[in-house]
NUKE-188306 format. One record per residue (C-alpha): residue number from 1; residue in one letter; x, y, z. Coordinates in Angstrom, 3 decimals, padded with zeros to 6 digits, m for minus. Example, Ala and Ser with C-alpha at 12.3 -4.5 7.8 and 13.67 -1.06 7.14 Angstrom:
// residues 2
rec pos = 1	code = A	x = 012.300	y = m004.500	z = 007.800
rec pos = 2	code = S	x = 013.670	y = m001.060	z = 007.140
***
This chain:
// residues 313
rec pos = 1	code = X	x = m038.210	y = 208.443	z = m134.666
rec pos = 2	code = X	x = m040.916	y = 211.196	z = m134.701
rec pos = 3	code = X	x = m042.348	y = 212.890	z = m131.784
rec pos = 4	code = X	x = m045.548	y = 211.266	z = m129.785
rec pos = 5	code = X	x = m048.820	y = 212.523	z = m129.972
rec pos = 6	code = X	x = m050.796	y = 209.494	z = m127.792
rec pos = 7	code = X	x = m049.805	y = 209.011	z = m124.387
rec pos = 8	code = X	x = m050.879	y = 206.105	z = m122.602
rec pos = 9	code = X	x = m050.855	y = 206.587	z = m118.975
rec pos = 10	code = X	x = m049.936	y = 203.682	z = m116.650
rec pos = 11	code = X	x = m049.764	y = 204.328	z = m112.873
rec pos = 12	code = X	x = m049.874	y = 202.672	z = m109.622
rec pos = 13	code = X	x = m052.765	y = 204.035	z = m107.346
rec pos = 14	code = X	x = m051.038	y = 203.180	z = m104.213
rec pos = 15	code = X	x = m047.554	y = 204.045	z = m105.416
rec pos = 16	code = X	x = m046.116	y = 207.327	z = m102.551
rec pos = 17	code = X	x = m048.885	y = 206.542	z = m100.755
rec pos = 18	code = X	x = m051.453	y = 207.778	z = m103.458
rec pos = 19	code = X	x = m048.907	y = 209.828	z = m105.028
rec pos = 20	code = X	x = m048.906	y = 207.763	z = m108.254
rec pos = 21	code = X	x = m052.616	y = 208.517	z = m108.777
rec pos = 22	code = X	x = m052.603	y = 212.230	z = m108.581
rec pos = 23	code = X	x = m049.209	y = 212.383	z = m110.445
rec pos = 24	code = X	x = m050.904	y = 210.406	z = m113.387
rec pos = 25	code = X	x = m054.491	y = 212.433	z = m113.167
rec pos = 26	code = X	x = m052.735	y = 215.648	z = m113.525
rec pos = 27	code = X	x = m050.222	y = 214.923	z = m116.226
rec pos = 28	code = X	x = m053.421	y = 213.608	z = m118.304
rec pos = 29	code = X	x = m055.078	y = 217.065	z = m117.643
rec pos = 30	code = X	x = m051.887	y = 218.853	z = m118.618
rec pos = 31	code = X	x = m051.380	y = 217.010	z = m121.749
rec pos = 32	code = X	x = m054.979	y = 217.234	z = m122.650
rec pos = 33	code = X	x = m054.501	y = 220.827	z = m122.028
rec pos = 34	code = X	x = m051.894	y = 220.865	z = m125.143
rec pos = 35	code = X	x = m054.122	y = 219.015	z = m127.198
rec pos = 36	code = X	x = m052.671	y = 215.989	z = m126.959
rec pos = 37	code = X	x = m054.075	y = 212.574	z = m126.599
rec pos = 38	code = X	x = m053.772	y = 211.095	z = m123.558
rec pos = 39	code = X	x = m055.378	y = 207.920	z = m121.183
rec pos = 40	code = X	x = m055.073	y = 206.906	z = m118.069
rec pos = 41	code = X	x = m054.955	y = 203.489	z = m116.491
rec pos = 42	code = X	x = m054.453	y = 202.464	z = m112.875
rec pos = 43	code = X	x = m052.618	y = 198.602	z = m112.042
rec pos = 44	code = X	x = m054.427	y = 196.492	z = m109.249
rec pos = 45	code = X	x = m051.654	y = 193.652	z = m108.640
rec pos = 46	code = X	x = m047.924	y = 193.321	z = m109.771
rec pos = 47	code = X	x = m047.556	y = 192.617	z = m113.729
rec pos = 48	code = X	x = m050.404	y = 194.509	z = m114.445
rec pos = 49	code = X	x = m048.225	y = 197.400	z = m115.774
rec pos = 50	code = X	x = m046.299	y = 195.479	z = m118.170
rec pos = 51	code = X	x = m049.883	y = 193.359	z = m119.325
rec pos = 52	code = X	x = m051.517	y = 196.790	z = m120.090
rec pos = 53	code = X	x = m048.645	y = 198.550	z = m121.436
rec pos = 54	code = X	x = m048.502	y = 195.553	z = m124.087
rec pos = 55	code = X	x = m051.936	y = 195.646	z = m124.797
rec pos = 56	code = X	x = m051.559	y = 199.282	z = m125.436
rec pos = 57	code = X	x = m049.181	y = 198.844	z = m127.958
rec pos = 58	code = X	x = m050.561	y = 195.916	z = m129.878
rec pos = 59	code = X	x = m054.148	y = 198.167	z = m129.994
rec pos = 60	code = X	x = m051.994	y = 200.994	z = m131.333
rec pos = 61	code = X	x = m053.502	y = 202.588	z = m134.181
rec pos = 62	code = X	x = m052.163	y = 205.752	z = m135.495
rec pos = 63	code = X	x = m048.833	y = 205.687	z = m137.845
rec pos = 64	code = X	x = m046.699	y = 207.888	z = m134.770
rec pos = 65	code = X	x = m045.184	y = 206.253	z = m132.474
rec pos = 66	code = X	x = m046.993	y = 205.775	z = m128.754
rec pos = 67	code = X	x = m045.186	y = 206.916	z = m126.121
rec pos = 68	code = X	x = m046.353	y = 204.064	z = m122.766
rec pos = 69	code = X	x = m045.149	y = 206.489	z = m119.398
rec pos = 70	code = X	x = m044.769	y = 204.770	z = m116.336
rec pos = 71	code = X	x = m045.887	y = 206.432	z = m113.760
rec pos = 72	code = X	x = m044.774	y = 205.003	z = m110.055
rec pos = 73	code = X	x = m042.112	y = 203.824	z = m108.759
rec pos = 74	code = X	x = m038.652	y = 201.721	z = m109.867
rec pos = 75	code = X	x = m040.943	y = 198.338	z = m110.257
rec pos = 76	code = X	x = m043.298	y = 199.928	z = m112.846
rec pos = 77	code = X	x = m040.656	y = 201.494	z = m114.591
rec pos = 78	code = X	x = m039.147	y = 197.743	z = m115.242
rec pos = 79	code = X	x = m042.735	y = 196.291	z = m116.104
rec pos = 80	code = X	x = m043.595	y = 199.039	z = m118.501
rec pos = 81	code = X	x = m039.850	y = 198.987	z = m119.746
rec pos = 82	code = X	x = m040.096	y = 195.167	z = m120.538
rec pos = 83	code = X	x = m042.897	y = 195.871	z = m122.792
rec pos = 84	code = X	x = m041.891	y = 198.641	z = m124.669
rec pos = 85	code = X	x = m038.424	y = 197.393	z = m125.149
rec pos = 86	code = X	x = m040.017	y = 194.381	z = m126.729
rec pos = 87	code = X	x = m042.393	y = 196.262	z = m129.308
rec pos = 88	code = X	x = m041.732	y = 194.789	z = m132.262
rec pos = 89	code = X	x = m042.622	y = 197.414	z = m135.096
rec pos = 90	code = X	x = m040.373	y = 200.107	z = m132.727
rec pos = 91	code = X	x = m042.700	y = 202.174	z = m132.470
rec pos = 92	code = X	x = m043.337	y = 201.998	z = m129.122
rec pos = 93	code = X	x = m041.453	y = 205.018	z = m126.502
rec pos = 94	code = X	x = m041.538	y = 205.291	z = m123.003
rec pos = 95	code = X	x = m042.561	y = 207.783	z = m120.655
rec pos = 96	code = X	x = m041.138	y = 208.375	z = m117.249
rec pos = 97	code = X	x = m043.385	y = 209.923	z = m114.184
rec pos = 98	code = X	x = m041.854	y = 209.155	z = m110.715
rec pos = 99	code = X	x = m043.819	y = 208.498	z = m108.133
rec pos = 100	code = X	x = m042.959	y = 205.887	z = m106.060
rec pos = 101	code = X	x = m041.156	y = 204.763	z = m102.392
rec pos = 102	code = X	x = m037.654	y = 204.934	z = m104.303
rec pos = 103	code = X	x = m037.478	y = 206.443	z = m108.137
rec pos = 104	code = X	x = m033.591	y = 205.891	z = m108.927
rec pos = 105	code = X	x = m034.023	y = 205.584	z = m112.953
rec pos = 106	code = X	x = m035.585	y = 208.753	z = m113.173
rec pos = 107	code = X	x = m032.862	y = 210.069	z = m110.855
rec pos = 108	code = X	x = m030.320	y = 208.965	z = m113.000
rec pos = 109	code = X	x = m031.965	y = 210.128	z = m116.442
rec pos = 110	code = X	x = m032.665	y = 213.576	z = m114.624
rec pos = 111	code = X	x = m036.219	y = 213.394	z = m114.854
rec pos = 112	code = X	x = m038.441	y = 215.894	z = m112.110
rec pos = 113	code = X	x = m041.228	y = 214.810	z = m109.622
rec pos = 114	code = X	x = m043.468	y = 217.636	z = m110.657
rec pos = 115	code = X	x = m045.972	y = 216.796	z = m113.125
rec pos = 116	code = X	x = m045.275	y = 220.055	z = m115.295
rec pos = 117	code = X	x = m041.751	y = 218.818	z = m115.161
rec pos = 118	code = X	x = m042.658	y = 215.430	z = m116.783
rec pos = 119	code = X	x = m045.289	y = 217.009	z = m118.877
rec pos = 120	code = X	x = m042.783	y = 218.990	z = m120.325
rec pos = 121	code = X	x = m040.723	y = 216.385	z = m121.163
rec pos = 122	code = X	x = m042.761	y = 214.532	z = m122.502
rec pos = 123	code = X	x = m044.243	y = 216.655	z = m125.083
rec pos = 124	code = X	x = m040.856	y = 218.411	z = m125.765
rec pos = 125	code = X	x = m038.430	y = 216.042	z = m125.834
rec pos = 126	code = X	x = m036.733	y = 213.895	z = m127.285
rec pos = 127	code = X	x = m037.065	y = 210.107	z = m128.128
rec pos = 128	code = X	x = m033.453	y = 209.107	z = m126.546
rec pos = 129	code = X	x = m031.753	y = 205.220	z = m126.904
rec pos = 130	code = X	x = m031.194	y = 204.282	z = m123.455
rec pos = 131	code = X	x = m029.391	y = 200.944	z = m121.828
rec pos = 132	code = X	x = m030.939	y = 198.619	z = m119.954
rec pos = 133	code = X	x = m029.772	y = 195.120	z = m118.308
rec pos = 134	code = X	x = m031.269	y = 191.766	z = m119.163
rec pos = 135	code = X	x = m031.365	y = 188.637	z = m116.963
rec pos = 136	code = X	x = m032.599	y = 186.020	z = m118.902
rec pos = 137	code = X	x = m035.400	y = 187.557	z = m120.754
rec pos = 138	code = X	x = m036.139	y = 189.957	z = m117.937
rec pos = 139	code = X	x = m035.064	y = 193.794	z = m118.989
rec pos = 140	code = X	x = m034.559	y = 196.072	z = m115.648
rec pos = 141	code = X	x = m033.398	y = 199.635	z = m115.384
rec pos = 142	code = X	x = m031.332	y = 200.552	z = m112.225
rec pos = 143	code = X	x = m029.446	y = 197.745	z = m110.309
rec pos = 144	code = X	x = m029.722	y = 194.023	z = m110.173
rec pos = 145	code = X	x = m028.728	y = 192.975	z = m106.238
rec pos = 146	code = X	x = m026.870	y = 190.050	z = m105.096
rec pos = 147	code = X	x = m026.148	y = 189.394	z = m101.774
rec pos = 148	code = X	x = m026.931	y = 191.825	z = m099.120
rec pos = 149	code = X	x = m028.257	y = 194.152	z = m101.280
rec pos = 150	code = X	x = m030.980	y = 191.425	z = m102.017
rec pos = 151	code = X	x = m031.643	y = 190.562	z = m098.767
rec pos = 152	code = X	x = m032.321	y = 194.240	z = m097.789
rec pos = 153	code = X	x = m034.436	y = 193.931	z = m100.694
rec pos = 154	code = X	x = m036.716	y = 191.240	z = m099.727
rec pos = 155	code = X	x = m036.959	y = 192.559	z = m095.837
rec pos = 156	code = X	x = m037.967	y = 196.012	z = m097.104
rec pos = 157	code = X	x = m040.267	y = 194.423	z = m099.884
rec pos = 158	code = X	x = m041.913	y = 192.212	z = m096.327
rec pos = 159	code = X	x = m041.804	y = 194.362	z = m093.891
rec pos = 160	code = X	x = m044.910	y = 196.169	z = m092.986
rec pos = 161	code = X	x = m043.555	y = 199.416	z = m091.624
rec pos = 162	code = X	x = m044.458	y = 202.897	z = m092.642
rec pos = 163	code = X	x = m041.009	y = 203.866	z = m093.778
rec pos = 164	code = X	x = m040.142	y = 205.060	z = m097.358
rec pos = 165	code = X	x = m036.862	y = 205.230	z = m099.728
rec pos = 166	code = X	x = m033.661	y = 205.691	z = m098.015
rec pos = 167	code = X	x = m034.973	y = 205.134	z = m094.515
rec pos = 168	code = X	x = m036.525	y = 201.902	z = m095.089
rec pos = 169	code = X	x = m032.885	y = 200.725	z = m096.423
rec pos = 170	code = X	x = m031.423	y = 201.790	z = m093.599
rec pos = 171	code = X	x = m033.283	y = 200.081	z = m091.531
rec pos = 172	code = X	x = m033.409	y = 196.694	z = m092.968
rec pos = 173	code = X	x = m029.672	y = 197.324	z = m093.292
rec pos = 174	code = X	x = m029.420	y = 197.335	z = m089.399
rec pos = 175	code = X	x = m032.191	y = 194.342	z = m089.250
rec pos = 176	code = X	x = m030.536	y = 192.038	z = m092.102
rec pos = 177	code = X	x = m026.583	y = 192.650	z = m091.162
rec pos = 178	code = X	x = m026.326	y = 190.805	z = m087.731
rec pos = 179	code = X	x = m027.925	y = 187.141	z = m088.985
rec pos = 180	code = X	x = m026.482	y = 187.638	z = m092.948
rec pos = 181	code = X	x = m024.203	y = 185.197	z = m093.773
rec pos = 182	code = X	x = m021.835	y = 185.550	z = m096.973
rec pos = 183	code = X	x = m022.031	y = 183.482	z = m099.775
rec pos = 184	code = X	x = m019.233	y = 182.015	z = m101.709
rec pos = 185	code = X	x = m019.472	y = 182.775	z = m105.042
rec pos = 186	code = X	x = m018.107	y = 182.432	z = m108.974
rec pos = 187	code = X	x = m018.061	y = 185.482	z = m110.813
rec pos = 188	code = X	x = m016.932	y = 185.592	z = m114.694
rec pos = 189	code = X	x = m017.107	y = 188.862	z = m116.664
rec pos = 190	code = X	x = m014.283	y = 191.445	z = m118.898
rec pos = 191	code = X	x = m012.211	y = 191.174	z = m115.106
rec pos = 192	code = X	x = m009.880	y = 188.817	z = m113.344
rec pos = 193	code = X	x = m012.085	y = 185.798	z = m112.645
rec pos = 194	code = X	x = m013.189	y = 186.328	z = m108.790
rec pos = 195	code = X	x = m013.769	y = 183.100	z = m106.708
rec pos = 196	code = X	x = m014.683	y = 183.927	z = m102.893
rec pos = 197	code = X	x = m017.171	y = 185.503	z = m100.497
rec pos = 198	code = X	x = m019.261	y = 188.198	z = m101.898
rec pos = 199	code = X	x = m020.298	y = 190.292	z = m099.476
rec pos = 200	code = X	x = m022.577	y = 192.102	z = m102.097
rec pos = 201	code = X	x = m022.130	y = 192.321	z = m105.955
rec pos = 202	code = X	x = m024.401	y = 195.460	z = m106.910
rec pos = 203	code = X	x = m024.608	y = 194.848	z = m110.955
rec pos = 204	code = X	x = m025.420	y = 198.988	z = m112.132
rec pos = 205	code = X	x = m026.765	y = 200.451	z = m115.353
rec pos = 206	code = X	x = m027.529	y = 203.681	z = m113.178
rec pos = 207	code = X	x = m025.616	y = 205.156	z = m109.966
rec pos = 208	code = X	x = m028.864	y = 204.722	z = m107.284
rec pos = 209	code = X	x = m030.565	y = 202.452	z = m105.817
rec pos = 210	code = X	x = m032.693	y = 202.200	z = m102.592
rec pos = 211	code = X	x = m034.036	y = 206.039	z = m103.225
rec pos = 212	code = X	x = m030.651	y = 207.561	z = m103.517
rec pos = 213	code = X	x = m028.004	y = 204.941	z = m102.301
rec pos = 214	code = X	x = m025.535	y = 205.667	z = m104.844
rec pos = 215	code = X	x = m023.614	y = 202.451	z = m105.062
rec pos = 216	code = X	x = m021.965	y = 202.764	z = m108.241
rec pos = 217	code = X	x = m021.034	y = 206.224	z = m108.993
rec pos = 218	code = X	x = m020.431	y = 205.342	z = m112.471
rec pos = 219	code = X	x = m022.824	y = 203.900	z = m113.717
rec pos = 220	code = X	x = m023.946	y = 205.324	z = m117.106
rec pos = 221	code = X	x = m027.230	y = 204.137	z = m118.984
rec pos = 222	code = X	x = m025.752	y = 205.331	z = m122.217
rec pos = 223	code = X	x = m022.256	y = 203.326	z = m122.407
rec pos = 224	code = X	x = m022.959	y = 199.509	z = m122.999
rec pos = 225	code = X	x = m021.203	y = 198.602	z = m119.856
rec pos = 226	code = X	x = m022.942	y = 197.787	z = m116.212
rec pos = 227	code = X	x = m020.506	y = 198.815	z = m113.417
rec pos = 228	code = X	x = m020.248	y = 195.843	z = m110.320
rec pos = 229	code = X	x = m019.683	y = 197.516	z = m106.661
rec pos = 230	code = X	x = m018.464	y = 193.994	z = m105.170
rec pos = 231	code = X	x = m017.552	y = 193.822	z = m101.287
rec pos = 232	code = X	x = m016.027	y = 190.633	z = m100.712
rec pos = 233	code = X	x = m015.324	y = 189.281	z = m097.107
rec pos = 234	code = X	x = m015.693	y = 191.955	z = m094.810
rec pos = 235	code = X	x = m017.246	y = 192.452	z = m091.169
rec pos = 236	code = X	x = m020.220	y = 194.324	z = m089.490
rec pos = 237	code = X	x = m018.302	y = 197.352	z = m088.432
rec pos = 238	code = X	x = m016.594	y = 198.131	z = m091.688
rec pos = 239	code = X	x = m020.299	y = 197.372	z = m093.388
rec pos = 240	code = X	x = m021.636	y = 200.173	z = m091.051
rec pos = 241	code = X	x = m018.804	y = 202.379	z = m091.919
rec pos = 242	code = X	x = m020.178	y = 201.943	z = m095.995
rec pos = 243	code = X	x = m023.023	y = 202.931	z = m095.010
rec pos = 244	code = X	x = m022.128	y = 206.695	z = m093.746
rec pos = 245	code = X	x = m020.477	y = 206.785	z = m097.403
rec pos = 246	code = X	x = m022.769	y = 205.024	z = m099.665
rec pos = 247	code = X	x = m025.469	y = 208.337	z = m099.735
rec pos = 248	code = X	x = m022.232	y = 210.136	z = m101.450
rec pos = 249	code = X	x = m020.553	y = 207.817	z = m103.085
rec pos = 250	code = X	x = m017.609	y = 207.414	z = m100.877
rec pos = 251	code = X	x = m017.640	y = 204.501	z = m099.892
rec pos = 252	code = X	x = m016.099	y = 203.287	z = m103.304
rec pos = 253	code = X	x = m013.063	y = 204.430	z = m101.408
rec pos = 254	code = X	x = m012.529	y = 201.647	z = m098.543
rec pos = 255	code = X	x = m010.013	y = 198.948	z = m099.089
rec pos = 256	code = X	x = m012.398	y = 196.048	z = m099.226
rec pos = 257	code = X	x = m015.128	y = 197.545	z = m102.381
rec pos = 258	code = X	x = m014.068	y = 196.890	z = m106.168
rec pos = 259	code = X	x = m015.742	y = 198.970	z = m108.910
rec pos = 260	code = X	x = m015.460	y = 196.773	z = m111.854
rec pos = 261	code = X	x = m016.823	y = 197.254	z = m115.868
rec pos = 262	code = X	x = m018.458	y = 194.430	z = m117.884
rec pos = 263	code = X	x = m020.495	y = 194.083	z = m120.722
rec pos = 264	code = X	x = m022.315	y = 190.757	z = m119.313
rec pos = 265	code = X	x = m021.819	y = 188.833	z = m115.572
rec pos = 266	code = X	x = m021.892	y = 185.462	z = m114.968
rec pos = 267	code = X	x = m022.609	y = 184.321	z = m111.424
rec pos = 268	code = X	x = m023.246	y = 181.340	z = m109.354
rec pos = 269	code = X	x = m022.697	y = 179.798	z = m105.779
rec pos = 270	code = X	x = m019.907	y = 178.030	z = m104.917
rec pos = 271	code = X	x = m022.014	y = 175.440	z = m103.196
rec pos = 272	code = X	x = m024.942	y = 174.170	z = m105.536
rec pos = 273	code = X	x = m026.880	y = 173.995	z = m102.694
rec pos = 274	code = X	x = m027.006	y = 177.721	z = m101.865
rec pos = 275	code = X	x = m029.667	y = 179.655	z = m102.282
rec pos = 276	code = X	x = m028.470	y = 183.024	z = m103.443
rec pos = 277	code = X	x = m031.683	y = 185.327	z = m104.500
rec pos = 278	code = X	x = m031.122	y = 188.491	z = m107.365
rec pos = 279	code = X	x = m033.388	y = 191.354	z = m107.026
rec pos = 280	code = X	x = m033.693	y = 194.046	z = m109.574
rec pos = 281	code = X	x = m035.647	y = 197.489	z = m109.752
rec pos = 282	code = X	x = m036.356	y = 196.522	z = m106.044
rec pos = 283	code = X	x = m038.187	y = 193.416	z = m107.236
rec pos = 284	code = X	x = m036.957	y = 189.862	z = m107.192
rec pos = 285	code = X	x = m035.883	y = 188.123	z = m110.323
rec pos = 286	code = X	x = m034.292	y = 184.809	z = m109.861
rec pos = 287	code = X	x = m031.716	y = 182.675	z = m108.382
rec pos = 288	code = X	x = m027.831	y = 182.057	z = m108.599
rec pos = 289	code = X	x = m027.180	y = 180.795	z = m111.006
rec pos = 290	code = X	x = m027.670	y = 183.129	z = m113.747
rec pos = 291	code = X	x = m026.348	y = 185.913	z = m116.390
rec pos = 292	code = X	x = m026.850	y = 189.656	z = m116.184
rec pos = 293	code = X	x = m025.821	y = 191.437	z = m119.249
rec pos = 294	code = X	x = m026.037	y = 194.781	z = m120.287
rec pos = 295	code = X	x = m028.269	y = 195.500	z = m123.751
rec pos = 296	code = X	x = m026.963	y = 198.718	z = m125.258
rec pos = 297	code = X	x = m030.137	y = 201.349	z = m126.563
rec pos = 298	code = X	x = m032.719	y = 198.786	z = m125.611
rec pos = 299	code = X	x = m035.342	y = 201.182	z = m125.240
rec pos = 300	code = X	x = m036.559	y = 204.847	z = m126.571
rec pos = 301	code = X	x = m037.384	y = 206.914	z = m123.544
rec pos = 302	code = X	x = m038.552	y = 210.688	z = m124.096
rec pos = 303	code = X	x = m035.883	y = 212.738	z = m122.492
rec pos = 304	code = X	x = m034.683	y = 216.422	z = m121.982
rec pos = 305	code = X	x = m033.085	y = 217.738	z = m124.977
rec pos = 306	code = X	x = m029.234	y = 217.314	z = m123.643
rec pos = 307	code = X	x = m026.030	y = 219.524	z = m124.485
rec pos = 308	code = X	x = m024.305	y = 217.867	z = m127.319
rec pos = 309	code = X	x = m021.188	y = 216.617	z = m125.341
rec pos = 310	code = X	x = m023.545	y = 214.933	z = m122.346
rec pos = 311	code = X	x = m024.299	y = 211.301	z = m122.041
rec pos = 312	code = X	x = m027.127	y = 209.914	z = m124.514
rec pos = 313	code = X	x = m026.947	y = 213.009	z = m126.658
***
């Protein structure tokens, strides 16, 4: 695929607290500063990324590619990803800006807050196949949550609280963990079929989630597989004791946390009746029942020219 030349600018004006909007302005003056063509468009509600970012494509006109850069946090990196991914000529890349409450993809595809950082990339990189999971026929990017995980994520996602990333997780860890109850739950995947409690089953095409919770250490967006941190039954104290690990990684040691591989997860309650919510990318996508599957190279996203032996070279 040949380099970009357009750049189609999508950001969230109230993403880091106004960060989104000066990250966006200033990478279109920087790009226009190379001569290259590039517009800016803010979002006003959730789905507008992915609506504009489609209507970008479809009104493409040049013969190069466009390259559609998110710029915000780990939601508008899944709405713009879901439209590019699903550009049907192929000639559609994306772009990667961080600046949002929690930016874990660009964490994992090593991708600076700066905007001469991600100016540089995007202008001298390289369009790079990258994995992304699929439930249903909803792509995300980082981590799709069930169990706790989710239920953090729908606290944090209600609370209205002035807290950001790591310390908002925190927090609605310590709110969520002393009225949680465990589910019992079916999981099928390429492991020993698991019937039981599940504590949490973190489903991971990248290590981080939560701004820099690194749940599943490894997790690779350029091997086919998703890695599954699953906790099964397990109490308050040792969930507390994770917690002082999960930042490193560590945690992957205690007794009670499996790191499993699988190219696709099927999952459901135990109980019909349950009702066992799935958020991904820090936004909620369904209910329990359902499939989460790994789609290998889904998606061209301009990256950092990498050393021939490293991941996604």
């Amino acid at each position: 695929m040949s380099q970009p030349r357009s750049f189609f600018i999508i950001y969230n004006p109230v993403a880091g607290r106004g960060c989104g909007q000066r990250t966006a302005l200033e990478l279109k003056r920087i790009l226009d500063g190379r001569g290259l063509a590039a517009t800016a468009c803010a979002t006003s509600a959730r789905g507008d990324a992915r609506q504009i970012a489609e209507q970008a494509i479809a009104d493409k006109r040049e013969s190069d590619p466009i390259c559609v850069v998110a710029c915000g946090g780990d939601g508008t990196m899944q709405e713009v990803a879901n439209a590019v991914a699903r550009a049907e000529d192929n000639q559609a890349i994306m772009g990667i800006a961080p600046a949002g409450r929690c930016n874990d993809f660009a964490r994992a595809l090593r991708i600076g807050k700066k905007p001469e950082q991600i100016a540089e990339v995007l202008a001298g990189g390289n369009p790079t196949r990258v994995d992304l999971g699929r439930v249903g026929d909803r792509y995300f990017c980082t981590i799709a949550a069930i169990g706790f995980d989710a239920a953090v994520s729908r606290f944090v996602n209600d609370m209205r609280m002035p807290l950001r990333g790591p310390a908002a997780y925190v927090y609605g860890t310590l709110r969520v963990l002393f009225h949680y109850t465990t589910p019992e739950l079916r999981l099928r995947g390429d492991f020993d079929d698991y019937d039981g409690p599940v504590f949490m089953a973190a489903t991971a095409n990248t290590p981080w989630y939560g701004g820099s919770m690194k749940i599943a250490p490894a997790a690779s967006p350029f091997d086919g597989k998703l890695d599954i941190c699953l906790v099964g039954k397990t109490t308050r104290m040792r969930v507390l004791g994770m917690l002082r690990g999960v930042g490193s990684g560590k945690h992957v040691q205690l007794p009670e946390v499996q790191q499993l591989r699988t190219r696709r997860l099927v999952a459901g309650p135990i109980d019909p009746k349950a009702r066992v919510e799935v958020w991904a990318d820090g936004e909620p996508i369904g209910l329990l029942p359902l499939t989460v599957e790994c789609v290998p190279g889904a998606i061209n996203i301009m990256l950092a020219p990498q050393p021939a032996d490293s991941a996604g070279a």
